[in-house]
Biopython code that builds the backbone (N, CA, C, O; Angstrom):
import numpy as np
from Bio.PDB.StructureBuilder import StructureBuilder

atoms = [
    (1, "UNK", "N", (106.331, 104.032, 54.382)),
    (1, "UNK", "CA", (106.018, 102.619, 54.512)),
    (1, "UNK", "C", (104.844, 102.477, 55.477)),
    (1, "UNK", "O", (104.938, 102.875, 56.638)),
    (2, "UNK", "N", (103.673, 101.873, 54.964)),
    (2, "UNK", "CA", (102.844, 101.458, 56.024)),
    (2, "UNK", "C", (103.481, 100.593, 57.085)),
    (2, "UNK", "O", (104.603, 100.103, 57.215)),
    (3, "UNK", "N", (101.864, 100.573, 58.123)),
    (3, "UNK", "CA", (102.683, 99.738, 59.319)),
    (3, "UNK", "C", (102.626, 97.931, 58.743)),
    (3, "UNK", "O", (103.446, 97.044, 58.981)),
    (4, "UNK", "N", (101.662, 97.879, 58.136)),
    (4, "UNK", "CA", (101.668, 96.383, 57.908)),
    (4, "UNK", "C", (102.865, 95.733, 57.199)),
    (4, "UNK", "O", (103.265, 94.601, 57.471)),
    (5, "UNK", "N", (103.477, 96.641, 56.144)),
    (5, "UNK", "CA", (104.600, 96.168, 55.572)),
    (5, "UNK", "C", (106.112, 96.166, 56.665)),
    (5, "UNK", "O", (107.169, 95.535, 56.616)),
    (6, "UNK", "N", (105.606, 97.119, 57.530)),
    (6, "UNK", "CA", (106.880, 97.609, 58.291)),
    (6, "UNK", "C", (106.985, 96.295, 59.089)),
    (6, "UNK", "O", (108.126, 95.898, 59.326)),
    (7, "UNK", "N", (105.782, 95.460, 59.603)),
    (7, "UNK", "CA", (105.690, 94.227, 60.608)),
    (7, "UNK", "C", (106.031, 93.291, 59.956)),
    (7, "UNK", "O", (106.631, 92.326, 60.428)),
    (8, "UNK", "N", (105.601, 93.460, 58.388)),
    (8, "UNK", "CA", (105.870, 92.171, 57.615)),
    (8, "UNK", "C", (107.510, 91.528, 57.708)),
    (8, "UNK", "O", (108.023, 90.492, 58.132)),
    (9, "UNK", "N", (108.189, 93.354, 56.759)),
    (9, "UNK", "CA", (109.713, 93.231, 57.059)),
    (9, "UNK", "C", (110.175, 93.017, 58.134)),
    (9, "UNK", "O", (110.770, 91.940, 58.091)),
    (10, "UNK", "N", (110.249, 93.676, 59.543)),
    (10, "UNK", "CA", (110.362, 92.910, 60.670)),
    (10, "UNK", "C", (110.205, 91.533, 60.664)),
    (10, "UNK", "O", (111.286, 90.954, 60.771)),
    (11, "UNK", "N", (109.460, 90.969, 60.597)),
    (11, "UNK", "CA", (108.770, 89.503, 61.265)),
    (11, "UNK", "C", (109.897, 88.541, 59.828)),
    (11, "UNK", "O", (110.264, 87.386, 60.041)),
    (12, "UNK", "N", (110.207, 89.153, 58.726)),
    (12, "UNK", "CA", (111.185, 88.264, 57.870)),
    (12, "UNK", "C", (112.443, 88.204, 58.345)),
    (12, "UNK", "O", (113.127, 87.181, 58.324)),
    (13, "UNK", "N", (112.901, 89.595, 58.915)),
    (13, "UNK", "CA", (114.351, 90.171, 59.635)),
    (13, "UNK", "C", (113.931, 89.232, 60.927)),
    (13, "UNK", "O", (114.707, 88.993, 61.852)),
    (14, "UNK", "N", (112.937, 88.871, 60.864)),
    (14, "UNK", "CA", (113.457, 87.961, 62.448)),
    (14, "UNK", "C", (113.941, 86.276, 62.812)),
    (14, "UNK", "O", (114.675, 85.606, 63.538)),
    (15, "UNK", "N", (112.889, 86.186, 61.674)),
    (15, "UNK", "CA", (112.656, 84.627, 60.920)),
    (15, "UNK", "C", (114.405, 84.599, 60.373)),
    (15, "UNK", "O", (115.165, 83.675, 60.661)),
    (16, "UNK", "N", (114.732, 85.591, 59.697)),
    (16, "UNK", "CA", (115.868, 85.210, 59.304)),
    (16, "UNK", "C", (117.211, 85.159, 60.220)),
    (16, "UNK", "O", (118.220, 84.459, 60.129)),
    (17, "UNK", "N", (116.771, 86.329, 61.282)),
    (17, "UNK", "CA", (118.260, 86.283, 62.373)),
    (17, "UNK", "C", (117.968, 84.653, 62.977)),
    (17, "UNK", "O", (118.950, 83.922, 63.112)),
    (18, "UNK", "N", (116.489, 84.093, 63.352)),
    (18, "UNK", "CA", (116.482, 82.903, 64.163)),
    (18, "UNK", "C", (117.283, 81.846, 63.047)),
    (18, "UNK", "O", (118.439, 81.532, 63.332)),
    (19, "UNK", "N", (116.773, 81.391, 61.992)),
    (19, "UNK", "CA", (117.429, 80.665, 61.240)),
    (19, "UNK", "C", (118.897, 80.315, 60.913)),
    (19, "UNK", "O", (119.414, 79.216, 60.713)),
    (20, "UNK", "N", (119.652, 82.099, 60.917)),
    (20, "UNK", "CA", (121.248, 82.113, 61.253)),
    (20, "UNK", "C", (121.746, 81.568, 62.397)),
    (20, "UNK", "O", (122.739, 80.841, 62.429)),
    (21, "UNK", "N", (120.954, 81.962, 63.537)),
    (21, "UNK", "CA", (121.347, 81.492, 64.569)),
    (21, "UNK", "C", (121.226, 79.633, 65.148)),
    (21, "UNK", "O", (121.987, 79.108, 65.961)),
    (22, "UNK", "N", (120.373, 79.143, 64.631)),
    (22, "UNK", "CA", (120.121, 78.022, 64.250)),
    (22, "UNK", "C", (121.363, 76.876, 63.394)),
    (22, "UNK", "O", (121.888, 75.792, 63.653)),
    (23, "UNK", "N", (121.402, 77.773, 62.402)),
    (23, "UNK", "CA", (122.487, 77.228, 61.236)),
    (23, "UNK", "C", (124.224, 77.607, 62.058)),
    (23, "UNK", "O", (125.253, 77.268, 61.473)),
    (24, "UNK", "N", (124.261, 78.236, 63.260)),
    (24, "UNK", "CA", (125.642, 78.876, 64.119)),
    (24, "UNK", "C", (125.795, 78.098, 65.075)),
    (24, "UNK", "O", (126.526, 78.630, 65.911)),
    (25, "UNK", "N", (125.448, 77.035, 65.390)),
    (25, "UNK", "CA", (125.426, 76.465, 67.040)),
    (25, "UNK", "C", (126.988, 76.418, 67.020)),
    (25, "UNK", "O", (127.013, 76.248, 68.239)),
    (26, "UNK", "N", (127.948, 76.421, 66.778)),
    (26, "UNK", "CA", (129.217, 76.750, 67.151)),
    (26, "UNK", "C", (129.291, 78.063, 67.726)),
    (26, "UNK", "O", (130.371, 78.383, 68.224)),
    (27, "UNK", "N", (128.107, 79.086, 67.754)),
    (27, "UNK", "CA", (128.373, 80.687, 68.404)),
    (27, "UNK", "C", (127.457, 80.365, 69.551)),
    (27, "UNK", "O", (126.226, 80.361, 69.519)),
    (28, "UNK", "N", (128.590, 79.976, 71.024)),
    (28, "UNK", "CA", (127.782, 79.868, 71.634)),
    (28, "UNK", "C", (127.091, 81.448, 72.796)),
    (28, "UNK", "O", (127.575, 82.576, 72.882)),
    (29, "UNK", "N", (125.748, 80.818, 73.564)),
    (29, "UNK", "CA", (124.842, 81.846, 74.010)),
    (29, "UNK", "C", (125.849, 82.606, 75.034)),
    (29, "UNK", "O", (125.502, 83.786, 74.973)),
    (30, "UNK", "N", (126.940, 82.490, 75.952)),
    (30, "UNK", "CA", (127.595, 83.207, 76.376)),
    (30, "UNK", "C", (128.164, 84.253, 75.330)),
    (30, "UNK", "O", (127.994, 85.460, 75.501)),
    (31, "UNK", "N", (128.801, 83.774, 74.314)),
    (31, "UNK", "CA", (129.704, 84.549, 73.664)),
    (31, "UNK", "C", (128.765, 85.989, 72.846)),
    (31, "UNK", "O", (129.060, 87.181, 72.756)),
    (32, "UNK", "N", (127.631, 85.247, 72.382)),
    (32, "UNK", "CA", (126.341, 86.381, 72.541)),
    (32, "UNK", "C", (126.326, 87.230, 73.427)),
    (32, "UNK", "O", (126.426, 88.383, 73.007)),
    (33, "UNK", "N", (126.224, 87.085, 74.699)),
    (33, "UNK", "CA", (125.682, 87.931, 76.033)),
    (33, "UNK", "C", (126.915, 88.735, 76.071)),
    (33, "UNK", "O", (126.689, 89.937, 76.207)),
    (34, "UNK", "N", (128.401, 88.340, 75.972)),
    (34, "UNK", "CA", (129.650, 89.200, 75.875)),
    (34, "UNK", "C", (129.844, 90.141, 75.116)),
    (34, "UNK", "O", (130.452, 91.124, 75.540)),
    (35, "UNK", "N", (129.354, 90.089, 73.716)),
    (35, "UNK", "CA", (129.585, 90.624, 72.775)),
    (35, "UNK", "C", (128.367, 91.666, 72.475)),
    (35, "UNK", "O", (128.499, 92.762, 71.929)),
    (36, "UNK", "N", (126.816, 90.928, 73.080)),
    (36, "UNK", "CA", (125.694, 92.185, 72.419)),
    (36, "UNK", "C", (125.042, 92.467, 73.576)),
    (36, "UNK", "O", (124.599, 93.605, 73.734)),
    (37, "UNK", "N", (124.867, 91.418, 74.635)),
    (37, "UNK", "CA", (124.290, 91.901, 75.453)),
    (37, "UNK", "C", (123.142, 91.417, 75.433)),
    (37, "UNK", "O", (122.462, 91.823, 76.376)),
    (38, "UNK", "N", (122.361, 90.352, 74.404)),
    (38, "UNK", "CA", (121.190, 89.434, 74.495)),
    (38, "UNK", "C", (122.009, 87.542, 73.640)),
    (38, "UNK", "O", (123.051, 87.224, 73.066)),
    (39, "UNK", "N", (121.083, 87.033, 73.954)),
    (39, "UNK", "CA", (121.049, 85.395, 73.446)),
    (39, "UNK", "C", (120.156, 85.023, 72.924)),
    (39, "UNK", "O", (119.112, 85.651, 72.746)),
    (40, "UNK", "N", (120.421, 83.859, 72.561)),
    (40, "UNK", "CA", (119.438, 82.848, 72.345)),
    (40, "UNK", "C", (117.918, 82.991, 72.999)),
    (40, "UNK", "O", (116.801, 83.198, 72.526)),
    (41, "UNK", "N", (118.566, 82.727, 74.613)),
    (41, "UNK", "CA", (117.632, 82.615, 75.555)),
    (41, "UNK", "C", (116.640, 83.792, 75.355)),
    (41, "UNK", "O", (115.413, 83.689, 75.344)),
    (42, "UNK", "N", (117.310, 84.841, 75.209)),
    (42, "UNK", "CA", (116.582, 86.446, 75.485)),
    (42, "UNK", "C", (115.780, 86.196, 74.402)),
    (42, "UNK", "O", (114.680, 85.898, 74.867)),
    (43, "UNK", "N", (115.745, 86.156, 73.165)),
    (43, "UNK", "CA", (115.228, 85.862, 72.073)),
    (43, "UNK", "C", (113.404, 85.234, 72.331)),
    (43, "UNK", "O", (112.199, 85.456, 72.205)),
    (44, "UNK", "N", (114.340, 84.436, 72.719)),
    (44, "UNK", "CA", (112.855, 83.512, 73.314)),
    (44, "UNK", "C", (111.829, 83.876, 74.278)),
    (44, "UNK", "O", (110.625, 83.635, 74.364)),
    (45, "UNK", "N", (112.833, 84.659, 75.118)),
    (45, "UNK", "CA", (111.904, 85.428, 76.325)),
    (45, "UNK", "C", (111.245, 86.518, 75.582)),
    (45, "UNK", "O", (110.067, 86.824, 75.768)),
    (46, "UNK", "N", (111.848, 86.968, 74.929)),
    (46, "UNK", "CA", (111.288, 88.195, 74.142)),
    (46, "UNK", "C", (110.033, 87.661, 73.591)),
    (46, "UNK", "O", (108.962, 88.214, 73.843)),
    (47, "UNK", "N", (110.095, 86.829, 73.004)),
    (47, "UNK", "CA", (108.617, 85.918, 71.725)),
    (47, "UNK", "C", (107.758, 85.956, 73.080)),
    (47, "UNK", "O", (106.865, 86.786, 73.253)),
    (48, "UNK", "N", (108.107, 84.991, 74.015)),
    (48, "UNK", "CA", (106.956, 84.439, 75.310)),
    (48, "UNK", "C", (106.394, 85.633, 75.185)),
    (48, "UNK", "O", (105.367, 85.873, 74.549)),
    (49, "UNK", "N", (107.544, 86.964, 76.233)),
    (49, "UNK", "CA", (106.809, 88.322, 76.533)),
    (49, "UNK", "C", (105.675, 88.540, 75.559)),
    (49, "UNK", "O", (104.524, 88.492, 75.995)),
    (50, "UNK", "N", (105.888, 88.764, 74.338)),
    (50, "UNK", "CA", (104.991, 89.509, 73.592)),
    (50, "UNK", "C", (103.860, 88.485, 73.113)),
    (50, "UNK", "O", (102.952, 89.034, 72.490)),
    (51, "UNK", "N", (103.757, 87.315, 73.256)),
    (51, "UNK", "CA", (102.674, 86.666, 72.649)),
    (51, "UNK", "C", (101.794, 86.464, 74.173)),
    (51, "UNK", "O", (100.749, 85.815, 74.111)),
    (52, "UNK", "N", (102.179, 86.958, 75.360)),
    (52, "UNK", "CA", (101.500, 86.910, 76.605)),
    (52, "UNK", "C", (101.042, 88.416, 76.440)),
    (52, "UNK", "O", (99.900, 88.372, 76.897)),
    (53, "UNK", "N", (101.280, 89.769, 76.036)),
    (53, "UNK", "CA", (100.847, 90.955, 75.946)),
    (53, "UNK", "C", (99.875, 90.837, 74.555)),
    (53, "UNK", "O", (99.113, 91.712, 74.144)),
    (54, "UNK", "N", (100.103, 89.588, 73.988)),
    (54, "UNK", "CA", (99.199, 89.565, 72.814)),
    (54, "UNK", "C", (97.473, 88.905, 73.213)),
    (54, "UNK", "O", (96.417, 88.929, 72.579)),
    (55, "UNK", "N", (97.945, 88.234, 74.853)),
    (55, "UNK", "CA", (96.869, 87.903, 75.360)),
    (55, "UNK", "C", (96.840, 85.717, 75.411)),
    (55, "UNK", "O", (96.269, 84.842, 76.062)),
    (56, "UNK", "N", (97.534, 85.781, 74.629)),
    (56, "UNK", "CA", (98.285, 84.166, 74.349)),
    (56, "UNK", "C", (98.804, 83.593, 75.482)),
    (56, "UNK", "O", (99.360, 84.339, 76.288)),
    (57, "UNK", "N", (98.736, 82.445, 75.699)),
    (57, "UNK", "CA", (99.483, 81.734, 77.007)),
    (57, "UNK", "C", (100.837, 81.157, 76.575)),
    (57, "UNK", "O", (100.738, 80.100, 75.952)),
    (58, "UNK", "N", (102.019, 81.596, 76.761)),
    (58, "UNK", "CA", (103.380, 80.959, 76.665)),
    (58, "UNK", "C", (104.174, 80.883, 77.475)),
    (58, "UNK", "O", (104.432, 81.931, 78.067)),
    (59, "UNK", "N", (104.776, 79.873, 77.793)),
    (59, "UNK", "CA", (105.736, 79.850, 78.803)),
    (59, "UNK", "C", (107.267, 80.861, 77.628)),
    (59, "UNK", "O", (107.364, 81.140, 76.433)),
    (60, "UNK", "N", (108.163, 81.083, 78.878)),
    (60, "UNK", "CA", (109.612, 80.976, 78.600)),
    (60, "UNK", "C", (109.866, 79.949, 77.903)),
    (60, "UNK", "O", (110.105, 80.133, 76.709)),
    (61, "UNK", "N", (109.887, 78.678, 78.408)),
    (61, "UNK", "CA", (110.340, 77.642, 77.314)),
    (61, "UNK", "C", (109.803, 77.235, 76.199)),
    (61, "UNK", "O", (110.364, 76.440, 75.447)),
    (62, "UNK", "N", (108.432, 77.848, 75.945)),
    (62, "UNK", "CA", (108.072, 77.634, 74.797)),
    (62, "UNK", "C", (108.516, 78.804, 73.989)),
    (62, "UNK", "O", (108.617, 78.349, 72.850)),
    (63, "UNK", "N", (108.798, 79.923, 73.967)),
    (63, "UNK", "CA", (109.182, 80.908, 73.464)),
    (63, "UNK", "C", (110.584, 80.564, 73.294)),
    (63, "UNK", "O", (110.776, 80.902, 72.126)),
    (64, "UNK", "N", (111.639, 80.120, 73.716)),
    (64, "UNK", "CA", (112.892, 79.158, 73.750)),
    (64, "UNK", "C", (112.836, 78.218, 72.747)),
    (64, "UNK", "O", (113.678, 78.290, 71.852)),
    (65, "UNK", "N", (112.002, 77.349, 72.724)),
    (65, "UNK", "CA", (111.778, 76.261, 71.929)),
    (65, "UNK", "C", (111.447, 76.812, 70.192)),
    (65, "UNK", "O", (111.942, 76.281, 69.198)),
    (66, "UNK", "N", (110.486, 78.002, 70.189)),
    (66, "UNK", "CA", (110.610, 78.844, 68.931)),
    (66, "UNK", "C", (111.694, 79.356, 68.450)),
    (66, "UNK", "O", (111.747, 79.427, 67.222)),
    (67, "UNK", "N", (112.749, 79.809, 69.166)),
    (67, "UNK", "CA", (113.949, 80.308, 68.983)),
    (67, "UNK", "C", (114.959, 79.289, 68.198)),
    (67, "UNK", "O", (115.395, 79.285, 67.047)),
    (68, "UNK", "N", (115.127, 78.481, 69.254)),
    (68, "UNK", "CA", (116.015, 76.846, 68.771)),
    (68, "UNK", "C", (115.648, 75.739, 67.956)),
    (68, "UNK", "O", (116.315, 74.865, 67.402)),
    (69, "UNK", "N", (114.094, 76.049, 68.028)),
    (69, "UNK", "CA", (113.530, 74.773, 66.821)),
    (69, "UNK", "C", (113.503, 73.569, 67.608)),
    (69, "UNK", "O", (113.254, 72.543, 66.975)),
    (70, "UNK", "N", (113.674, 73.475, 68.677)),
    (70, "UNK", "CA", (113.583, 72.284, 69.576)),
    (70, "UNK", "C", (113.425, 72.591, 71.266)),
    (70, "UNK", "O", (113.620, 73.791, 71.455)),
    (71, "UNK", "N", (113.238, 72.128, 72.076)),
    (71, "UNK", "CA", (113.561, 71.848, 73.378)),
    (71, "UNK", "C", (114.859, 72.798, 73.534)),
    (71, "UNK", "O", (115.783, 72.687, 72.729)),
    (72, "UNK", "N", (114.906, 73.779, 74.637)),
    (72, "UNK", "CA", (116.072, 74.386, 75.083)),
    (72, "UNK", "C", (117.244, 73.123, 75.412)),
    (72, "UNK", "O", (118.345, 72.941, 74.891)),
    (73, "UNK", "N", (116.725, 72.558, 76.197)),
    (73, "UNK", "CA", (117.792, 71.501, 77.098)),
    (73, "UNK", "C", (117.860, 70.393, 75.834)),
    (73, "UNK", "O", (118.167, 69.252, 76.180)),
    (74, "UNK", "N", (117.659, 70.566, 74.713)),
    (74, "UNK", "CA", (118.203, 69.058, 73.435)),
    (74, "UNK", "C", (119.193, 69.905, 73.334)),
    (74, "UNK", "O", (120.337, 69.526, 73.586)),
    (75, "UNK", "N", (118.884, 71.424, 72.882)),
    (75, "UNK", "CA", (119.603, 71.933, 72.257)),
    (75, "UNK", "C", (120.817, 72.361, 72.688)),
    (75, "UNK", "O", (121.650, 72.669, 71.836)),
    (76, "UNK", "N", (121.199, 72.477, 74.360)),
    (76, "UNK", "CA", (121.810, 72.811, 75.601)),
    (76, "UNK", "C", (122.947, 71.379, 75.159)),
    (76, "UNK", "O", (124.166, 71.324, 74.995)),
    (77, "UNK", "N", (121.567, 70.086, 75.060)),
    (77, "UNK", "CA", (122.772, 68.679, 75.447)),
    (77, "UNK", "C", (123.519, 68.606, 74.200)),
    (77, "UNK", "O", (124.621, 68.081, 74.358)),
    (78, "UNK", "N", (123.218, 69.032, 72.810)),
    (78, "UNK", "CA", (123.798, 68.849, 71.446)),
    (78, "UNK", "C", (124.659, 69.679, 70.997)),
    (78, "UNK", "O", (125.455, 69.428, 70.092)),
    (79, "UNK", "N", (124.518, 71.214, 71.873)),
    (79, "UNK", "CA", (125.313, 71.899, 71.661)),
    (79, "UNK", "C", (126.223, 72.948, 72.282)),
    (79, "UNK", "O", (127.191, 73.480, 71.737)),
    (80, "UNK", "N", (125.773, 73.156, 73.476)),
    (80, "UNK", "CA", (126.130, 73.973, 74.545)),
    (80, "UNK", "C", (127.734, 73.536, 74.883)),
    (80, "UNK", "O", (128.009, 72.340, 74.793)),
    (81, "UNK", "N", (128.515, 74.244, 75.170)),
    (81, "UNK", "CA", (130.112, 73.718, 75.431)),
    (81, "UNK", "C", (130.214, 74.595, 77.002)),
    (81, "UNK", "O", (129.780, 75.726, 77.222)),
    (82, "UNK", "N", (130.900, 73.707, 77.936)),
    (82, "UNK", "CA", (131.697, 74.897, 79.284)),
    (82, "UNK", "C", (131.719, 75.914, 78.584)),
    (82, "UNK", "O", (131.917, 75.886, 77.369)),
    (83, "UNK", "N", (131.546, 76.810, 79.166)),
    (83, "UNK", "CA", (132.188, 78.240, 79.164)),
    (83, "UNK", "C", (133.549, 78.282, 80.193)),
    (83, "UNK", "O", (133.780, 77.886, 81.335)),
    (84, "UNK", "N", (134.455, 79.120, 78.935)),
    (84, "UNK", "CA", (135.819, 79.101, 79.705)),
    (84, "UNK", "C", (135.692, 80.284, 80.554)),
    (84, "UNK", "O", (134.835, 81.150, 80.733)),
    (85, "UNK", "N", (137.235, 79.921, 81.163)),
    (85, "UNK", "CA", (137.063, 80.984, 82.692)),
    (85, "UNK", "C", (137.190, 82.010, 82.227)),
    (85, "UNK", "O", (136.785, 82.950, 82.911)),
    (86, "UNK", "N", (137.872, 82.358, 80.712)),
    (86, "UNK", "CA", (137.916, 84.005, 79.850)),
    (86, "UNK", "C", (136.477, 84.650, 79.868)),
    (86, "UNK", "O", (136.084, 85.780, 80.156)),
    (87, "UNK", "N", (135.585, 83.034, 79.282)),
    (87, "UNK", "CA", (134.535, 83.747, 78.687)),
    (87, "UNK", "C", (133.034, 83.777, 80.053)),
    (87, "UNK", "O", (131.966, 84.335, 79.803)),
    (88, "UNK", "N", (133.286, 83.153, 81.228)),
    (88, "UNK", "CA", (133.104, 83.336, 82.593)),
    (88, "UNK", "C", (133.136, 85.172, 83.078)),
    (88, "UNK", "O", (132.150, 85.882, 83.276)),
    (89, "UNK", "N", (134.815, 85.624, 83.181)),
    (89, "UNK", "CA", (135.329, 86.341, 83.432)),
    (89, "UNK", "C", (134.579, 87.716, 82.806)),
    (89, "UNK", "O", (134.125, 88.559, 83.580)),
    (90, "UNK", "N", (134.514, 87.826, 81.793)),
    (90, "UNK", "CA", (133.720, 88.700, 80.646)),
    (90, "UNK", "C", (132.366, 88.518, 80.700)),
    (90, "UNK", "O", (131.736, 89.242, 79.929)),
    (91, "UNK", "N", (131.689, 87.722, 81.420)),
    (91, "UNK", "CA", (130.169, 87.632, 81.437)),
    (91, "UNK", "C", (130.077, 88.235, 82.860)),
    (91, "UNK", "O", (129.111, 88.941, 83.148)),
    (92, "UNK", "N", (130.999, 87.991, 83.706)),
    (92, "UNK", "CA", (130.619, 88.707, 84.989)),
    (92, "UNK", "C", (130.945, 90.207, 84.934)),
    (92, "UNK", "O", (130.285, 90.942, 85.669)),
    (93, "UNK", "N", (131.709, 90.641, 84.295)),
    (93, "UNK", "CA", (132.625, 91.996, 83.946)),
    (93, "UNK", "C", (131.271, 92.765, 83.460)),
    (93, "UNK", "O", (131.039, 93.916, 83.828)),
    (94, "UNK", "N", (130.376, 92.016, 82.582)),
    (94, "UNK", "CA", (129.745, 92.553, 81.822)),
    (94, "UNK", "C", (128.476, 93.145, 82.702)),
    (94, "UNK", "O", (127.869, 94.214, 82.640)),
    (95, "UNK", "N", (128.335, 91.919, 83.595)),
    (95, "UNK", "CA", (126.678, 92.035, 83.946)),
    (95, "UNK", "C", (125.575, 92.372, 83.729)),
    (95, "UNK", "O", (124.823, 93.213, 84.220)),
    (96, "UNK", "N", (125.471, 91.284, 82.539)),
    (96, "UNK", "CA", (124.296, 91.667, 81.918)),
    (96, "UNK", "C", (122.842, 91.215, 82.448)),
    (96, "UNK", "O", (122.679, 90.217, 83.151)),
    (97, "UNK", "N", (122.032, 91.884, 82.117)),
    (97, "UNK", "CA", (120.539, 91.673, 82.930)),
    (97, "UNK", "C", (120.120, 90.146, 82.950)),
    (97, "UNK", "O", (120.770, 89.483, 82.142)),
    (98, "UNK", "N", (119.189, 89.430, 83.683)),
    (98, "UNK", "CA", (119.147, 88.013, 83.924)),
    (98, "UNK", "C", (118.239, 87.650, 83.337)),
    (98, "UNK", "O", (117.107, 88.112, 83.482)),
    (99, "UNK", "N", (118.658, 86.445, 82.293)),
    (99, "UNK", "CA", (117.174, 86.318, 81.709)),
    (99, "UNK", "C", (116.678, 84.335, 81.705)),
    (99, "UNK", "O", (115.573, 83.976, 81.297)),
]
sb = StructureBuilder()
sb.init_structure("model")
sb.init_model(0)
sb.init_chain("A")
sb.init_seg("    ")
for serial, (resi, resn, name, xyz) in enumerate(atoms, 1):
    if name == "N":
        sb.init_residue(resn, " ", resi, " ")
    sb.init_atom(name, np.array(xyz, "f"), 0.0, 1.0, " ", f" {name:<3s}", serial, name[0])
structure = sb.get_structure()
């Protein structure tokens, strides 16, 4: 496989995990970080990172905002739930890197 097709497939495999994740707002970003060890959030940080090594100016929240299709904090007020003290308990257990 060339590399251009290899970026192409990538960049569809990505488009498509954001879209699932989009169409899931009942899976919330803790229960992510418990279970894989990245989120939503990371997602987004990830896009910023690389379109700033691409030489591009992005914040975090705009790389966030690509992820969610909106504003982090709409998407925080429309869909975000407490995290219970289980799923608290298991995020600290876990300690996963800060993003």
């Amino acid at each position: 496989m060339d590399d251009k097709t290899r970026t192409e497939l990538e960049a569809a495999a990505f488009r498509r995990l954001v879209e699932h994740l989009r169409q899931r707002t009942d899976v919330q970003n803790i229960d992510l970080m418990n279970l894989a060890g990245f989120c939503r959030n990371c997602l987004g940080n990830w896009y910023a990172e690389a379109a700033v090594a691409k030489g591009l100016e992005m914040s975090k929240d705009q790389g966030r905002e690509a992820v969610y299709g909106m504003p982090y904090a709409e998407w925080k007020a429309k869909h975000q739930k407490e995290a219970s003290p289980e799923q608290q308990a298991a995020f600290a257990k876990a300690q996963p890197h800060k993003h």
